[in-house]
Backbone as JSON Lines, residues from 0, in Angstrom:
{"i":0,"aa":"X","n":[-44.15,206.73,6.75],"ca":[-44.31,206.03,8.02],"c":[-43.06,205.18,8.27]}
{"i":1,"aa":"X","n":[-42.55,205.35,9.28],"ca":[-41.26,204.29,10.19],"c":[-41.99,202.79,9.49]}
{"i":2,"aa":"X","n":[-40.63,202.13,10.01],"ca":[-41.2,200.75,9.52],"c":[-41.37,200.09,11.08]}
{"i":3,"aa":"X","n":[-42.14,199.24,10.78],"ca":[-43.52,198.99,11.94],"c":[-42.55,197.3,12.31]}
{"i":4,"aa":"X","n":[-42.01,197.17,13.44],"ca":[-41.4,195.95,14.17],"c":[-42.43,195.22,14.57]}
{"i":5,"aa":"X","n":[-41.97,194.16,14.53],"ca":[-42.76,192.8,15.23],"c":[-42.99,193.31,16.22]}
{"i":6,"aa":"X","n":[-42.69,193.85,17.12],"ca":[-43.04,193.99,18.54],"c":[-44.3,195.11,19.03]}
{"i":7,"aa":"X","n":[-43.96,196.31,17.41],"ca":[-45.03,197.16,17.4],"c":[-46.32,196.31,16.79]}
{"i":8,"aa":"X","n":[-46.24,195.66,16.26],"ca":[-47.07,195.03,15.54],"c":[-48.13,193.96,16.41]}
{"i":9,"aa":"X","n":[-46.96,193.48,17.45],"ca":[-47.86,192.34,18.21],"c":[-48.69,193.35,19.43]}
{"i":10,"aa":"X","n":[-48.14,194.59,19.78],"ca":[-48.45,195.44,20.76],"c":[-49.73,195.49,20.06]}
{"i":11,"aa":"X","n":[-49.6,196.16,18.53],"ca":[-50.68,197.0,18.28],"c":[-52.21,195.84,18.24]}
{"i":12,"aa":"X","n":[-51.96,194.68,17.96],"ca":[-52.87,193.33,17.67],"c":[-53.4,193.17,19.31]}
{"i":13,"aa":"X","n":[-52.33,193.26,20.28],"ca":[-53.13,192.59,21.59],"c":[-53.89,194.1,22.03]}
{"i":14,"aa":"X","n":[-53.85,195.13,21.57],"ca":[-53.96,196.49,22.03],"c":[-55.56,196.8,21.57]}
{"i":15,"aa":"X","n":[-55.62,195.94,20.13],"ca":[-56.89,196.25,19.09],"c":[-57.92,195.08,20.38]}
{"i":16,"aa":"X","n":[-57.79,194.43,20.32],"ca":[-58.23,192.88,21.12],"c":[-59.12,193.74,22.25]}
{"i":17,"aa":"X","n":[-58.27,195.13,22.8],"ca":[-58.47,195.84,24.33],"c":[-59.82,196.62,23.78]}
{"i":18,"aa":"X","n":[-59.53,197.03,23.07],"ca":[-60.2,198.14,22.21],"c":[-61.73,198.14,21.82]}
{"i":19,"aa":"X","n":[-61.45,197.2,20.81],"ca":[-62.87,196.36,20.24],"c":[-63.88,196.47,21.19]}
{"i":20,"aa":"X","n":[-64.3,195.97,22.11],"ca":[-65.42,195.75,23.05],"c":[-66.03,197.28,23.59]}
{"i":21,"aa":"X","n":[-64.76,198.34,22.96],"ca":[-64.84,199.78,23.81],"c":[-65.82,200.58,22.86]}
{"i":22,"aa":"X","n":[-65.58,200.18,21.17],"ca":[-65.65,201.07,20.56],"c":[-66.66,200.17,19.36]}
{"i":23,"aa":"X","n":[-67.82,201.2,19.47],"ca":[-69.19,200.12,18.37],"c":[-69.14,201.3,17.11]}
{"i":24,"aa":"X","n":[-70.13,200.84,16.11],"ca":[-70.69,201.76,15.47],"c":[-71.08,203.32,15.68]}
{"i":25,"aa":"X","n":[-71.68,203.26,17.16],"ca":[-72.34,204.5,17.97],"c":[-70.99,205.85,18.71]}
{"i":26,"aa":"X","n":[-69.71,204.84,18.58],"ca":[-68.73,205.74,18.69],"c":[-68.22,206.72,18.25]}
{"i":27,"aa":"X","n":[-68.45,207.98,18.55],"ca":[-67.81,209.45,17.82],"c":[-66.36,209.33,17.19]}
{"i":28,"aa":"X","n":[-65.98,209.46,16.31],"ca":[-65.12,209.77,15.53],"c":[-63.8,209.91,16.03]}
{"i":29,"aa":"X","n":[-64.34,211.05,17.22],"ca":[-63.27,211.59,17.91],"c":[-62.57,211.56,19.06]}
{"i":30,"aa":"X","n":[-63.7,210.0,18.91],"ca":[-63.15,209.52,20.85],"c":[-61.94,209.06,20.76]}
{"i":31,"aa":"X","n":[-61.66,208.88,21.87],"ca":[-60.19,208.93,21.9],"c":[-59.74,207.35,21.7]}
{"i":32,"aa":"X","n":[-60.74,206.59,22.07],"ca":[-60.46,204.53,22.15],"c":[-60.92,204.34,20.11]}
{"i":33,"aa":"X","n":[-61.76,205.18,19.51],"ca":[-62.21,205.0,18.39],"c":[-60.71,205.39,17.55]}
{"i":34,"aa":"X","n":[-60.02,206.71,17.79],"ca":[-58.99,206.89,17.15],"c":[-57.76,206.44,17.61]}
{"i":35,"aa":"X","n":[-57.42,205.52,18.66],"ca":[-56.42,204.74,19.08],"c":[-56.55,203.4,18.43]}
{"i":36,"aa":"X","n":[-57.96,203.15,18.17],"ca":[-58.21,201.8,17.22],"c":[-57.84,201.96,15.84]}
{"i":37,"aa":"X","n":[-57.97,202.99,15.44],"ca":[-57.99,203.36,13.67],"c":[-56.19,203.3,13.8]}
{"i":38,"aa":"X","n":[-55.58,203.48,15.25],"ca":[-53.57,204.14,14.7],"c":[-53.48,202.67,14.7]}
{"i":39,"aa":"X","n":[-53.99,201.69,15.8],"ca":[-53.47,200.11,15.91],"c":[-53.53,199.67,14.92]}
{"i":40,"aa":"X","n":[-55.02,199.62,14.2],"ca":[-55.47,198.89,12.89],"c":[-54.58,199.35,11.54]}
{"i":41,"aa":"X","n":[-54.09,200.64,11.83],"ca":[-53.6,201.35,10.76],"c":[-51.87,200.45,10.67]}
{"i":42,"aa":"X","n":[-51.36,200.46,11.79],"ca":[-49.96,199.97,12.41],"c":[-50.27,198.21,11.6]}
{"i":43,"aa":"X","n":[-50.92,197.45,11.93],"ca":[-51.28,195.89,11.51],"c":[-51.23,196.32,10.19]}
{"i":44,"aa":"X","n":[-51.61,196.66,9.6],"ca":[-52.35,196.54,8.3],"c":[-50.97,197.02,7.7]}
{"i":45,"aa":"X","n":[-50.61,198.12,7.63],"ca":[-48.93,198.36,7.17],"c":[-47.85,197.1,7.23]}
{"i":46,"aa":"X","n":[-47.82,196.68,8.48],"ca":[-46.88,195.42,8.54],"c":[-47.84,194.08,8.06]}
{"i":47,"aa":"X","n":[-48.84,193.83,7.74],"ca":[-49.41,192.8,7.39],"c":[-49.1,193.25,5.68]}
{"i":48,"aa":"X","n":[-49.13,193.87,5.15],"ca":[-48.62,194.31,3.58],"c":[-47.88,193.84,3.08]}
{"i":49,"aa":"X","n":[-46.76,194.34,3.84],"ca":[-45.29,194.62,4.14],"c":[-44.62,192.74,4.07]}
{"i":50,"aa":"X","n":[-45.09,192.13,5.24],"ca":[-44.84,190.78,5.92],"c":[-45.68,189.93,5.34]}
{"i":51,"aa":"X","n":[-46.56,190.22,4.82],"ca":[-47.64,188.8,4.83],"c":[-48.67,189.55,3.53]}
{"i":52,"aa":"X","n":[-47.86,189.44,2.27],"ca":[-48.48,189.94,0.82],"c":[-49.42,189.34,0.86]}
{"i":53,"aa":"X","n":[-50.4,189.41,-0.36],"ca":[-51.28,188.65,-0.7],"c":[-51.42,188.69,-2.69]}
{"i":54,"aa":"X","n":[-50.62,187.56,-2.89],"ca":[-50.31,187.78,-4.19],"c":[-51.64,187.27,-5.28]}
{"i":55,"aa":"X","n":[-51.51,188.12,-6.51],"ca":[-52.75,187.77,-7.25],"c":[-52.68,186.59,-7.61]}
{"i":56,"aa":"X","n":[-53.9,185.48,-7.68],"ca":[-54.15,184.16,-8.54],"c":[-53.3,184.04,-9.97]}
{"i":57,"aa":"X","n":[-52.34,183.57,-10.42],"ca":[-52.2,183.24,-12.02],"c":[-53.69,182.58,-12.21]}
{"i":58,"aa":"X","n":[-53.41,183.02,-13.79],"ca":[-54.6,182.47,-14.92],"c":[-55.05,180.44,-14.63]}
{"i":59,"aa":"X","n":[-53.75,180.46,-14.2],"ca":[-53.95,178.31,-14.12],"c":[-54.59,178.63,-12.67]}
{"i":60,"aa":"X","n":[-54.33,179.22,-11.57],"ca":[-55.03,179.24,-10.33],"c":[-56.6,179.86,-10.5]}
{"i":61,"aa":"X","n":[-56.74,180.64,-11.66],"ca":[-58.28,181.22,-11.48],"c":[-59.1,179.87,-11.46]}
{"i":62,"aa":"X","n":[-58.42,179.17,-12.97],"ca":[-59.04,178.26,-14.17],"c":[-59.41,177.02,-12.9]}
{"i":63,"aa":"X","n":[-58.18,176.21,-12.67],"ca":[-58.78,175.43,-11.16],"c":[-59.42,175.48,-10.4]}
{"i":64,"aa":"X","n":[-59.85,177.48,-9.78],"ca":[-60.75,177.57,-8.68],"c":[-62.06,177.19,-9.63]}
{"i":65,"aa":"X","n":[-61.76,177.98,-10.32],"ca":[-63.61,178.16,-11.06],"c":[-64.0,176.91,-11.67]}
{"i":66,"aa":"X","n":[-63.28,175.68,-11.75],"ca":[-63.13,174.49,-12.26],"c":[-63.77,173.5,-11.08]}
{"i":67,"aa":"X","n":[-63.13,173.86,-10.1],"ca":[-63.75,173.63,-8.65],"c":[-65.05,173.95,-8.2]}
{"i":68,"aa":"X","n":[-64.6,175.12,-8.43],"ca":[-66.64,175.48,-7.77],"c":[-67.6,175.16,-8.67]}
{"i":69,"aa":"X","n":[-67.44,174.91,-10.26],"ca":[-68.52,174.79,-10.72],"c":[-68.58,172.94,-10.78]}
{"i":70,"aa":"X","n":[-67.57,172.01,-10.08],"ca":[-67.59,170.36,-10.3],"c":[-67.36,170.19,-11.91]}
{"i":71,"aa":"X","n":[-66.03,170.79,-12.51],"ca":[-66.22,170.6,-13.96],"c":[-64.8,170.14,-13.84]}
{"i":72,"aa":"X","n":[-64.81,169.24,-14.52],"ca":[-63.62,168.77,-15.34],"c":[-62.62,169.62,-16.26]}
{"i":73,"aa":"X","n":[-61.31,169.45,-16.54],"ca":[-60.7,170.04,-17.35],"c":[-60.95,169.71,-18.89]}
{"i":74,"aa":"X","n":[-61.45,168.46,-18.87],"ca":[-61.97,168.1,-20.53],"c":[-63.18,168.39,-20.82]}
{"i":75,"aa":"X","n":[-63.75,168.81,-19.83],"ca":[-65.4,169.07,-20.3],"c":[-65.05,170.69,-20.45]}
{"i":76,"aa":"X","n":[-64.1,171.5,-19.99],"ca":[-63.85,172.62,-20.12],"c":[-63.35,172.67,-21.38]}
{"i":77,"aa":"X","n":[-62.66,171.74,-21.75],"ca":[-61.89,172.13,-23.03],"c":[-62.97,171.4,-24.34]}
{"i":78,"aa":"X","n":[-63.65,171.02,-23.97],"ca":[-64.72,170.87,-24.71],"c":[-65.67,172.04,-25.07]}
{"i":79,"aa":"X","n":[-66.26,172.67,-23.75],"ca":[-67.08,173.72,-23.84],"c":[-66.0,174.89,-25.29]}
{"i":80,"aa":"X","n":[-64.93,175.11,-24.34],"ca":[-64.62,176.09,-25.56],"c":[-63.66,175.59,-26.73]}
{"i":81,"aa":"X","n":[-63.75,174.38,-26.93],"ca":[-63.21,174.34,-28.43],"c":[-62.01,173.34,-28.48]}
{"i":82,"aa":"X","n":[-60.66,173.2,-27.43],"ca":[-59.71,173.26,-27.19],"c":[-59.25,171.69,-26.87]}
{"i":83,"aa":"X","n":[-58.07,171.72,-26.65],"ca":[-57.21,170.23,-26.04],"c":[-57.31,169.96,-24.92]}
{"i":84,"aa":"X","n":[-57.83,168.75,-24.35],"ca":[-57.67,168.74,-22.91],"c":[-56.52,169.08,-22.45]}
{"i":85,"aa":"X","n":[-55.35,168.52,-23.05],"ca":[-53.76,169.23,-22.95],"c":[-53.74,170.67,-22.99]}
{"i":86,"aa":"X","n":[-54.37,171.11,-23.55],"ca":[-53.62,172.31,-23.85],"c":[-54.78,173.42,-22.36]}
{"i":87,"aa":"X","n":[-55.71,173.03,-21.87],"ca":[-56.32,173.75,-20.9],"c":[-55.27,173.26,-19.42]}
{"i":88,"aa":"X","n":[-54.68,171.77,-19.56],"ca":[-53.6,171.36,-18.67],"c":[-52.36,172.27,-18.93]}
{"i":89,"aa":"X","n":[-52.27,172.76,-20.12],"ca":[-50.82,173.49,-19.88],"c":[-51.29,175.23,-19.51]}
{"i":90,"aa":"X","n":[-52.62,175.6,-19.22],"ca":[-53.18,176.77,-19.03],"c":[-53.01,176.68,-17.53]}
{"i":91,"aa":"X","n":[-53.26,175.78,-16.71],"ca":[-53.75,175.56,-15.44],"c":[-51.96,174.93,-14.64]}
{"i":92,"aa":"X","n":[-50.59,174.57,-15.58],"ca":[-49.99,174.22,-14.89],"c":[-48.86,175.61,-15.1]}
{"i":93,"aa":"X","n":[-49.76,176.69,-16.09],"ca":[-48.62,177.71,-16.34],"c":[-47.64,177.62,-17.72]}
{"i":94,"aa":"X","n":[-47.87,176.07,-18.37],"ca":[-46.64,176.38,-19.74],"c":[-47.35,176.91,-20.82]}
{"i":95,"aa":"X","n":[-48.68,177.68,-20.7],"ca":[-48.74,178.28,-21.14],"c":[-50.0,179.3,-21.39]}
{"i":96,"aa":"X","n":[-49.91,180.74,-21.61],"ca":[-51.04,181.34,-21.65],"c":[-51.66,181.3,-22.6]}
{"i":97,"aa":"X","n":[-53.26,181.57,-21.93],"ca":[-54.75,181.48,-22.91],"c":[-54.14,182.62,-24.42]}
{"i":98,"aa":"X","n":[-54.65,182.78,-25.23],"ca":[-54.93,183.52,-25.95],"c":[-55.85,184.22,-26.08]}
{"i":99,"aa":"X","n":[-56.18,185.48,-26.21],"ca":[-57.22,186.41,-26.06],"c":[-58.52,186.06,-26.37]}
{"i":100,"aa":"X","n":[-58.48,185.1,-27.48],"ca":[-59.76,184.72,-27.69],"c":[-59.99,183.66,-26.46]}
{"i":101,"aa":"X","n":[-59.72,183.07,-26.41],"ca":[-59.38,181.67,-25.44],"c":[-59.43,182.28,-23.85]}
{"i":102,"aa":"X","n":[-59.09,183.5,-23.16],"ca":[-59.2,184.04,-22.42],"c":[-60.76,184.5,-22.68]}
{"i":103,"aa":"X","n":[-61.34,185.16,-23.46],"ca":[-62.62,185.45,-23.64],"c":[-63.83,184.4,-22.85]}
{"i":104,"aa":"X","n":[-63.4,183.11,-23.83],"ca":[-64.15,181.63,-23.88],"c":[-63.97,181.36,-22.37]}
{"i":105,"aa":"X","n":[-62.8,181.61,-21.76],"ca":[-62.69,181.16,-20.27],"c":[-63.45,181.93,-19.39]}
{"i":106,"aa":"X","n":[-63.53,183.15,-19.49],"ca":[-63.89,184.57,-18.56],"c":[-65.69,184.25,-18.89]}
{"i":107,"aa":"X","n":[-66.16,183.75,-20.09],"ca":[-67.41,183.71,-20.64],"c":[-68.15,181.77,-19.53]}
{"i":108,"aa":"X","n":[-67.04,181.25,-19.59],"ca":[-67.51,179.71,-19.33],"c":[-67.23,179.63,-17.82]}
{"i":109,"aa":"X","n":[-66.47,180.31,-17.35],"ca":[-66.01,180.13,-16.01],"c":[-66.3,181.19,-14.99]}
{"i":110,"aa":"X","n":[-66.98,182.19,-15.64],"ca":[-67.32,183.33,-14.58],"c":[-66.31,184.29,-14.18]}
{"i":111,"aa":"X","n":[-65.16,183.96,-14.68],"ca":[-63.89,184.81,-14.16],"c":[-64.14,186.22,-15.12]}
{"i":112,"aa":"X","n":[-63.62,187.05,-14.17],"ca":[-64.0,188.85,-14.66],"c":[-62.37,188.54,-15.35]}
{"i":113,"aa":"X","n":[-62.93,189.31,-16.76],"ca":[-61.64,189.8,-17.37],"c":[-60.01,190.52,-16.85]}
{"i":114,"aa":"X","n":[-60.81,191.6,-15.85],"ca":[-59.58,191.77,-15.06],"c":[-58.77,191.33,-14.48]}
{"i":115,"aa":"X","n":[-59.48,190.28,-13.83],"ca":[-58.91,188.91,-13.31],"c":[-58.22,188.26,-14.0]}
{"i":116,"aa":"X","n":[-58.52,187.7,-14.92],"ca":[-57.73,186.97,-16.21],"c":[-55.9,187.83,-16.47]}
{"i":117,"aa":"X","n":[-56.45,189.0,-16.62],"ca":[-56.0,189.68,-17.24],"c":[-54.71,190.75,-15.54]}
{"i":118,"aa":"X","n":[-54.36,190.27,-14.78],"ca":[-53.89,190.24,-13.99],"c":[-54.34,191.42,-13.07]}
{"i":119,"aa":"X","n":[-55.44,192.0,-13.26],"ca":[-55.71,193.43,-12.29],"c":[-56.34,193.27,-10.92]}
Protein backbone atom coordinates (compact mmCIF):
# COMPACT_ATOMS: atom_id res chain seq x y z
CA UNK A 1 0.00 0.00 0.00
CA UNK A 2 1.22 3.82 -0.99
CA UNK A 3 1.89 5.67 2.03
CA UNK A 4 -1.31 7.32 3.21
CA UNK A 5 -0.79 11.60 3.59
CA UNK A 6 -2.31 13.68 6.08
CA UNK A 7 -4.60 14.92 3.70
CA UNK A 8 -5.70 11.31 2.64
CA UNK A 9 -6.07 10.58 6.03
CA UNK A 10 -8.14 13.65 7.16
CA UNK A 11 -10.34 13.05 3.81
CA UNK A 12 -10.71 9.51 4.73
CA UNK A 13 -11.85 10.50 8.78
CA UNK A 14 -14.38 13.36 7.58
CA UNK A 15 -15.54 10.80 4.72
CA UNK A 16 -16.09 7.80 7.55
CA UNK A 17 -18.17 10.65 9.73
CA UNK A 18 -20.48 10.72 6.03
CA UNK A 19 -20.72 7.15 5.99
CA UNK A 20 -21.54 5.87 9.44
CA UNK A 21 -25.23 6.93 9.64
CA UNK A 22 -25.47 5.11 5.93
CA UNK A 23 -24.23 1.86 6.84
CA UNK A 24 -25.67 -0.47 10.10
CA UNK A 25 -25.21 -4.01 10.86
CA UNK A 26 -28.20 -4.88 8.26
CA UNK A 27 -25.84 -3.64 5.44
CA UNK A 28 -24.81 -6.14 2.61
CA UNK A 29 -21.31 -6.64 2.32
CA UNK A 30 -21.38 -5.48 -1.00
CA UNK A 31 -22.94 -2.22 -0.87
CA UNK A 32 -21.19 0.10 -2.17
CA UNK A 33 -21.28 2.94 1.21
CA UNK A 34 -20.43 -0.52 3.39
CA UNK A 35 -17.24 -1.10 1.17
CA UNK A 36 -16.23 2.61 0.82
CA UNK A 37 -16.35 2.51 4.72
CA UNK A 38 -14.13 -0.65 5.13
CA UNK A 39 -11.28 1.44 2.17
CA UNK A 40 -11.68 4.81 4.65
CA UNK A 41 -11.38 2.78 7.88
CA UNK A 42 -8.76 0.68 6.22
CA UNK A 43 -6.77 4.20 4.95
CA UNK A 44 -7.03 5.63 9.08
CA UNK A 45 -5.98 2.71 10.56
CA UNK A 46 -2.69 2.32 8.26
CA UNK A 47 -1.71 5.95 9.00
CA UNK A 48 -2.87 5.78 12.64
CA UNK A 49 -0.03 2.73 12.96
CA UNK A 50 2.25 4.35 11.05
CA UNK A 51 1.78 8.12 12.96
CA UNK A 52 0.33 7.46 16.19
CA UNK A 53 2.01 3.81 17.59
CA UNK A 54 0.78 2.45 20.49
CA UNK A 55 3.71 1.19 22.42
CA UNK A 56 3.62 -1.82 24.92
CA UNK A 57 3.50 -0.95 28.92
CA UNK A 58 7.21 -1.74 30.46
CA UNK A 59 7.10 -4.15 33.46
CA UNK A 60 7.39 -0.70 36.00
CA UNK A 61 4.19 0.65 33.93
CA UNK A 62 2.18 -2.76 34.33
CA UNK A 63 3.38 -2.92 38.21
CA UNK A 64 1.94 0.90 38.85
CA UNK A 65 -1.25 0.27 36.84
CA UNK A 66 -2.13 -2.87 38.73
CA UNK A 67 -0.79 -1.09 41.93
CA UNK A 68 -3.42 1.49 41.13
CA UNK A 69 -6.36 -0.39 40.50
CA UNK A 70 -6.03 -2.64 43.24
CA UNK A 71 -5.27 0.84 46.06
CA UNK A 72 -1.99 -1.05 47.04
CA UNK A 73 1.03 0.36 48.01
CA UNK A 74 4.48 -0.45 46.77
CA UNK A 75 5.51 -1.80 50.32
CA UNK A 76 2.58 -3.76 50.91
CA UNK A 77 3.49 -5.23 47.43
CA UNK A 78 6.83 -5.92 48.38
CA UNK A 79 5.68 -7.43 51.35
CA UNK A 80 3.10 -9.71 49.74
CA UNK A 81 5.94 -11.25 47.69
CA UNK A 82 8.91 -11.34 49.81
CA UNK A 83 11.01 -8.35 48.58
CA UNK A 84 12.49 -4.60 49.30
CA UNK A 85 10.32 -1.86 49.15
CA UNK A 86 13.43 -0.49 47.14
CA UNK A 87 13.89 -2.96 45.14
CA UNK A 88 9.87 -3.17 43.76
CA UNK A 89 10.84 0.96 43.38
CA UNK A 90 13.65 0.04 41.15
CA UNK A 91 11.06 -2.53 39.22
CA UNK A 92 8.52 0.28 38.67
CA UNK A 93 11.25 3.12 37.85
CA UNK A 94 13.01 0.57 35.28
CA UNK A 95 16.71 0.12 37.08
CA UNK A 96 15.77 -2.91 37.18
CA UNK A 97 14.06 -6.16 36.04
CA UNK A 98 11.86 -8.68 38.11
CA UNK A 99 13.43 -11.99 38.06
CA UNK A 100 11.50 -14.90 36.86
CA UNK A 101 10.57 -15.97 40.01
CA UNK A 102 9.70 -12.42 41.12
CA UNK A 103 7.87 -11.93 37.78
CA UNK A 104 5.81 -15.09 38.72
CA UNK A 105 4.97 -13.49 42.43
CA UNK A 106 3.98 -10.24 40.45
CA UNK A 107 1.78 -11.85 37.51
CA UNK A 108 0.29 -14.15 40.65
CA UNK A 109 -0.33 -10.82 43.15
CA UNK A 110 -1.17 -8.32 40.60
CA UNK A 111 -3.27 -10.01 38.00
CA UNK A 112 -0.89 -9.19 35.22
CA UNK A 113 -0.92 -12.12 32.39
CA UNK A 114 2.54 -13.43 31.96
CA UNK A 115 2.66 -12.31 28.47
CA UNK A 116 2.30 -9.08 29.55
CA UNK A 117 5.11 -9.19 31.93
CA UNK A 118 6.95 -10.81 29.61
CA UNK A 119 6.63 -8.18 26.73
CA UNK A 120 3.96 -9.91 24.23
Amino acid sequence: MAKITKEQYEFALTRIEELLPLVDDNTPANDRDAIELTMMSDIVIGYEKEHFPINKPTVGQLIQLSLNEKNMTQKQLASKIGVSPSRISDYVSGRAEPTLKVARLLCMTLGITPAAILGY
